[in-house]
C-alpha positions as CSV (number, residue, x, y, z in Angstrom):
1,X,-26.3,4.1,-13.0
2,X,-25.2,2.2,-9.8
3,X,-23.3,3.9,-6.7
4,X,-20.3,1.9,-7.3
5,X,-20.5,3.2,-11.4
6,X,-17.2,5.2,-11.9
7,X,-17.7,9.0,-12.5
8,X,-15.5,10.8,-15.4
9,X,-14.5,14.1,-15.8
10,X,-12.1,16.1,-18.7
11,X,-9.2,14.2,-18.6
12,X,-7.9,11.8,-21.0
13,X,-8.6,8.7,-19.9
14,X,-5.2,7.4,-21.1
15,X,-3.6,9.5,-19.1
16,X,-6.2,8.4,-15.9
17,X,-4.4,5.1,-16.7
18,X,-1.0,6.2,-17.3
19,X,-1.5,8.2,-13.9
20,X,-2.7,5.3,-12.1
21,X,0.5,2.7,-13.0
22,X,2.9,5.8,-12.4
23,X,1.0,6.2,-9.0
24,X,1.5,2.1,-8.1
25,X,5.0,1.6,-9.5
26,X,6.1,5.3,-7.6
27,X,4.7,3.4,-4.2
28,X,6.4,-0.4,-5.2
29,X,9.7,1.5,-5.5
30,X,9.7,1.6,-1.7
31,X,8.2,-2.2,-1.2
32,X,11.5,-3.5,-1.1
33,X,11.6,-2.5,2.7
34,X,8.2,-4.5,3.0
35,X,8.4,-6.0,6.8
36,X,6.6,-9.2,5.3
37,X,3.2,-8.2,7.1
38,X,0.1,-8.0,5.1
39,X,-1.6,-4.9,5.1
40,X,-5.3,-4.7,5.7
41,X,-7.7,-2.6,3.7
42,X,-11.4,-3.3,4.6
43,X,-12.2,-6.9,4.8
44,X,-8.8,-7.7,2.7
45,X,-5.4,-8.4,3.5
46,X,-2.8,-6.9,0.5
47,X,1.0,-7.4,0.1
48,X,3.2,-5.9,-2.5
49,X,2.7,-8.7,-5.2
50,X,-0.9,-8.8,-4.3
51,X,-1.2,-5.6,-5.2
52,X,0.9,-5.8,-8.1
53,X,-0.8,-9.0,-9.6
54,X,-4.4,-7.3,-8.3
55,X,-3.5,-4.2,-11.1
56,X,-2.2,-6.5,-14.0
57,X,-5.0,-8.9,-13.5
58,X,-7.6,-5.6,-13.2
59,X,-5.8,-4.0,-16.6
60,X,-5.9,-7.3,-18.9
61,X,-9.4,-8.2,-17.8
62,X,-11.0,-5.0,-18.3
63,X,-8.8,-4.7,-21.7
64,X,-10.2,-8.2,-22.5
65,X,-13.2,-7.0,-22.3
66,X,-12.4,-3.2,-24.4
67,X,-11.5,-5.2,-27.1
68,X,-14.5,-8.0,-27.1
69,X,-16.7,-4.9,-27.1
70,X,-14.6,-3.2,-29.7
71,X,-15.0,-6.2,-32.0
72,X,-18.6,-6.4,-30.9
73,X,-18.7,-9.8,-28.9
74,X,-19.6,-10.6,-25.3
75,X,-17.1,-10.0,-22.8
76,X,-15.8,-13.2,-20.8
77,X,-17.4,-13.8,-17.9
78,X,-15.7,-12.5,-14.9
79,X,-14.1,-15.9,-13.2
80,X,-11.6,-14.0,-10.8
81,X,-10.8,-15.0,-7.2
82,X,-9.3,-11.4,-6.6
83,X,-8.4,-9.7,-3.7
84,X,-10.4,-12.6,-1.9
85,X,-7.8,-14.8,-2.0
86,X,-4.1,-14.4,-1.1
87,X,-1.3,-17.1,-2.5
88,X,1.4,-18.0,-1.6
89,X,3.7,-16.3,-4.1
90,X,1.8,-13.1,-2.8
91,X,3.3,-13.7,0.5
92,X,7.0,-13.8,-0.8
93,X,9.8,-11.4,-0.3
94,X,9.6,-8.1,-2.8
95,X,12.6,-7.9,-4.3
96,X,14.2,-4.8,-6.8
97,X,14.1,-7.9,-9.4
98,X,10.4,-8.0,-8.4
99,X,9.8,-4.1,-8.8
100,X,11.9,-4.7,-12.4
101,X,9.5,-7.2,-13.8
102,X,6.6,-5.3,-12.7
103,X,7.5,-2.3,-13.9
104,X,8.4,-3.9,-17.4
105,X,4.9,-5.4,-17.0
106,X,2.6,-2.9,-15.8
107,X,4.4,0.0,-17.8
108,X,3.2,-2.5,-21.4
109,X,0.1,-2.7,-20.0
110,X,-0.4,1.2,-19.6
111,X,1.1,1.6,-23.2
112,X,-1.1,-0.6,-24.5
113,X,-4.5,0.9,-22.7
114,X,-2.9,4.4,-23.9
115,X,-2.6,3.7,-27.2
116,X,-6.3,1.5,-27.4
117,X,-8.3,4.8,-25.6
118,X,-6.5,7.4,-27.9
119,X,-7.1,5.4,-31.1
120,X,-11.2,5.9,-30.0
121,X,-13.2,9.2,-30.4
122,X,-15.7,10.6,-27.9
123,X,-18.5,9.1,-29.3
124,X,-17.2,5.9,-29.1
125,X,-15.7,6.3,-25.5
126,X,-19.0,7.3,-24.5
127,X,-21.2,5.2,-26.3
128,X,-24.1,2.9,-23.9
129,X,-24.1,-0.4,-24.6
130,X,-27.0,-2.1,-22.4
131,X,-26.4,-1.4,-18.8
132,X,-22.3,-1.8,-19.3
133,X,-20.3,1.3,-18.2
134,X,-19.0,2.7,-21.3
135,X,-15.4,2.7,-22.4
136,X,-14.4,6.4,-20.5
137,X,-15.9,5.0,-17.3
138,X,-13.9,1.7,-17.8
139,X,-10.7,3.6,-18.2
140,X,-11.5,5.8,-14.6
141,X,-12.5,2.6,-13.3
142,X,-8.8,1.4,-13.8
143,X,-7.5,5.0,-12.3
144,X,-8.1,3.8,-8.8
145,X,-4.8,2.9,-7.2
146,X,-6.8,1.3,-4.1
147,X,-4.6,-1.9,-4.1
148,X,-1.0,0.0,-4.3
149,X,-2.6,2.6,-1.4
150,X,-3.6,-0.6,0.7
151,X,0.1,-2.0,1.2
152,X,1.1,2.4,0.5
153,X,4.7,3.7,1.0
154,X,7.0,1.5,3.0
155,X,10.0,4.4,2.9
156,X,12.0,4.1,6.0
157,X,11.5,6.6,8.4
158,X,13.8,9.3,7.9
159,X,14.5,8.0,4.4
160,X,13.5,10.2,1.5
């Protein structure tokens, strides 16, 4: 197991999921009052829609590669510019029409982790398969909330 491999514990790893969206979309509620300044977080620079696209992108490719295992095929091979690159559209204005789509999007996404992880037993969740993490530590993998944390909560002062 490598340093960076994710560690589990007794929770359902839906619900490490679940938590993790809730956790991002409870933070993007105050991005509307984002000053337009990226936000560093180690070598990286994160807005709001960086952050938001970072999670989408991180929940559909690790799901794309749940359900190539699932169906016993090779996963795609990971072809991602992510956090290392910052586009334009990540630098726009975050609007409440922004924080709408996203949380239509990201809240689908959750639902459809949630429903993928419960639908598999332990032995399955847990299962090694070569020197991949197995399904559980996929799912606490996607329970970091390190990109919503980089840009955080923008709540005015004084605001609550």
């Amino acid at each position: 197991m490598s340093d960076d491999t994710p560690i589990t514990d007794d929770r359902d790893p839906a619900r490490v999921v679940e938590d993790a969206v809730a956790h991002a979309l409870r933070l993007a509620e105050t991005w509307p009052a984002w000053d337009g300044q990226a936000r560093a977080a180690g070598d990286r620079v994160y807005t709001p829609h960086k952050a938001l696209r970072r999670l989408a992108d991180h929940l559909v490719d690790h799901l794309a590669e749940l359900e190539a295992r699932l169906a016993g095929r090779s996963p795609l091979p990971d072809h991602w510019h992510a956090s290392a690159i910052t586009t334009p559209a990540d630098l726009a204005p975050f609007t409440p029409e922004d924080l709408d789509e996203a949380r239509s999007r990201l809240t689908r996404l959750a639902q459809i982790w949630s429903l993928r992880l419960r639908a598999l037993d332990d032995e399955r969740l847990d299962r090694v398969e070569g020197g991949a993490w197995t399904l559980r530590q996929v799912a606490f993998h996607l329970g970091d909330t390190f990109y919503a944390d980089a840009v955080g909560d923008l709540t005015t002062p004084g605001e609550v």
